[in-house]
C-alpha beads as a LAMMPS data file, in Angstrom:
LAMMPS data file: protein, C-alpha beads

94 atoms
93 bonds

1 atom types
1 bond types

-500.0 500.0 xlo xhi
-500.0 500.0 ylo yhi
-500.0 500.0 zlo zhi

Masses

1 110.0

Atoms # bond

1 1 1 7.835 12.133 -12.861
2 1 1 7.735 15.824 -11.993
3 1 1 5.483 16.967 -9.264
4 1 1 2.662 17.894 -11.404
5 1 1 2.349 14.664 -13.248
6 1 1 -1.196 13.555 -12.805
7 1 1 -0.063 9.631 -11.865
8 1 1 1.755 10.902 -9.296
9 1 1 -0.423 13.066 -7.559
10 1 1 -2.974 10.197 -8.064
11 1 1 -0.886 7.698 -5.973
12 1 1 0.600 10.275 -3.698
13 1 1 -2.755 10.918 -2.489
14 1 1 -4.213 7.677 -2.366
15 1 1 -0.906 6.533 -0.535
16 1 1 -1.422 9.560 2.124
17 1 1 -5.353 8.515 2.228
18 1 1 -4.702 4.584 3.251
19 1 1 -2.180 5.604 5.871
20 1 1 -4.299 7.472 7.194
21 1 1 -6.974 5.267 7.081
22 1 1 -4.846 1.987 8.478
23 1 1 -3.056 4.092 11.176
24 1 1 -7.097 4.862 12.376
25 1 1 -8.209 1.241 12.509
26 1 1 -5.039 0.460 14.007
27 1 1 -5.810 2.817 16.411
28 1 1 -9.259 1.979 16.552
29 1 1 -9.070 -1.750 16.522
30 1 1 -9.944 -4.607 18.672
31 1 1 -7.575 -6.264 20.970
32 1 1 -7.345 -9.892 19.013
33 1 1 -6.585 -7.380 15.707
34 1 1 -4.507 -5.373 17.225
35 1 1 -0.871 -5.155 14.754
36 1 1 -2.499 -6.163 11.734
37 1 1 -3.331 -3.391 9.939
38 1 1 0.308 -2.047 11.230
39 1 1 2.185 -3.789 8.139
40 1 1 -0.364 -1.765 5.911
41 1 1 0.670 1.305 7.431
42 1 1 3.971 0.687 7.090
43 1 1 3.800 -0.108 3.732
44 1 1 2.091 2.863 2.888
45 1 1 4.699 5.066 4.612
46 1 1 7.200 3.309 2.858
47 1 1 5.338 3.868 -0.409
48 1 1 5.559 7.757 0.348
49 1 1 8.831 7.686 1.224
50 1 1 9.438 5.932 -1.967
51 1 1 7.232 8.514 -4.434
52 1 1 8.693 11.225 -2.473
53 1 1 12.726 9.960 -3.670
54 1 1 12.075 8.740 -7.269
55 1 1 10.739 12.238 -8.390
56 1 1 13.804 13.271 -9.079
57 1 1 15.016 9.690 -10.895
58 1 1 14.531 9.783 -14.471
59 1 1 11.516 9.547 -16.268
60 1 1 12.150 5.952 -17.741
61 1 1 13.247 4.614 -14.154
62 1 1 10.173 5.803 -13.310
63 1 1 7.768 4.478 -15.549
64 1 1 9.727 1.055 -14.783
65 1 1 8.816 1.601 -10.781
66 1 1 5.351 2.403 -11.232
67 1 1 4.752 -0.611 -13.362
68 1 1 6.450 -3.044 -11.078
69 1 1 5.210 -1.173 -7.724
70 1 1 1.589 -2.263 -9.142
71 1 1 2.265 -5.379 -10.549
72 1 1 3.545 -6.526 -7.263
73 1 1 0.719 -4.907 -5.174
74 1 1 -2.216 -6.261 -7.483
75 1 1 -0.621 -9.394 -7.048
76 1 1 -0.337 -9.617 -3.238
77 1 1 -3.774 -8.746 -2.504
78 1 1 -4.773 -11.623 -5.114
79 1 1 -2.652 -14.114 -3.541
80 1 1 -4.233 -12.886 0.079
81 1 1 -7.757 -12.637 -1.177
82 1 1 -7.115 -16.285 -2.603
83 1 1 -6.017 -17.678 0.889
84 1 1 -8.814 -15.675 2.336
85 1 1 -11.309 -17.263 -0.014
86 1 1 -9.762 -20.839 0.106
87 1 1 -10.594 -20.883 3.600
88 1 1 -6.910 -22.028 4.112
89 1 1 -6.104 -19.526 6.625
90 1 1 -8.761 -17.679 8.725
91 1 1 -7.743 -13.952 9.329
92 1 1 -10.475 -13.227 12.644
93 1 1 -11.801 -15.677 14.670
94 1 1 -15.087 -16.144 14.937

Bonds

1 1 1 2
2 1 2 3
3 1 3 4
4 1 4 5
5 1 5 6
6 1 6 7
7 1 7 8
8 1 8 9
9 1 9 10
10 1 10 11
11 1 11 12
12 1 12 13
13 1 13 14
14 1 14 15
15 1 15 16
16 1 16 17
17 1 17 18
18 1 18 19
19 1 19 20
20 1 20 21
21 1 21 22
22 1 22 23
23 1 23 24
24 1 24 25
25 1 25 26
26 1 26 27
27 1 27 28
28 1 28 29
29 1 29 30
30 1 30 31
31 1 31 32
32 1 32 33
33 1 33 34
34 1 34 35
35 1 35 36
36 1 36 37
37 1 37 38
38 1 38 39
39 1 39 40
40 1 40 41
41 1 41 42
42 1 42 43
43 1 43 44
44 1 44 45
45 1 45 46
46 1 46 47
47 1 47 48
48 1 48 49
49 1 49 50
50 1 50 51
51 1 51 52
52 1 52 53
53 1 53 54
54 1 54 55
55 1 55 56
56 1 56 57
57 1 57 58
58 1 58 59
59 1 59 60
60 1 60 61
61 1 61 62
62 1 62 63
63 1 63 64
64 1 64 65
65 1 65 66
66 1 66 67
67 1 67 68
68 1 68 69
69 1 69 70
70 1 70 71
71 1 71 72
72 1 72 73
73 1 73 74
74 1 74 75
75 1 75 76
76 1 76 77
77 1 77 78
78 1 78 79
79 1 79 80
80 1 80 81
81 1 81 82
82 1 82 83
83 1 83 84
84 1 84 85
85 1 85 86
86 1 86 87
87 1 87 88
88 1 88 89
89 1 89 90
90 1 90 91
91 1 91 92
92 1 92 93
93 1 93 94
């Protein structure tokens, strides 16, 4: 994907957007939540890191990333919104 493809643009910017925004409520949060929005911040500097190498991979490599990249975030945030939901594990005390 060259630099002016419009998917990546799309993802480069949400990725800089949500570091942003975890790196502020890490920054911002309570003391019991402190460190865990620090693994999404990671992960979204990782992500960056990642669009920022495979730009100049080939375009079928590519395509290949991007569909298992989302794949495997869609399904992590299903399997923690299902724990969440469950009730099996409770992510702030109350």
């Amino acid at each position: 994907m060259k630099k002016n493809d419009p998917i990546f643009k799309i993802t480069l910017f949400l990725s800089i957007l949500f570091l942003i925004f975890f790196t502020y409520k890490e920054i911002n949060a309570n003391d019991d939540l402190k460190g865990y929005y620090i693994t999404h911040t990671y992960f979204f500097l990782l992500l960056i890191v990642i669009l920022l190498t495979i730009n100049f991979f080939a375009k079928k490599i590519q395509t290949y990333f991007f569909i298992l990249f989302f794949s495997f975030v869609a399904s992590l945030y299903l399997a923690e919104g299902y724990i969440y939901y469950s009730g099996k594990i409770k992510f702030f005390q109350s």
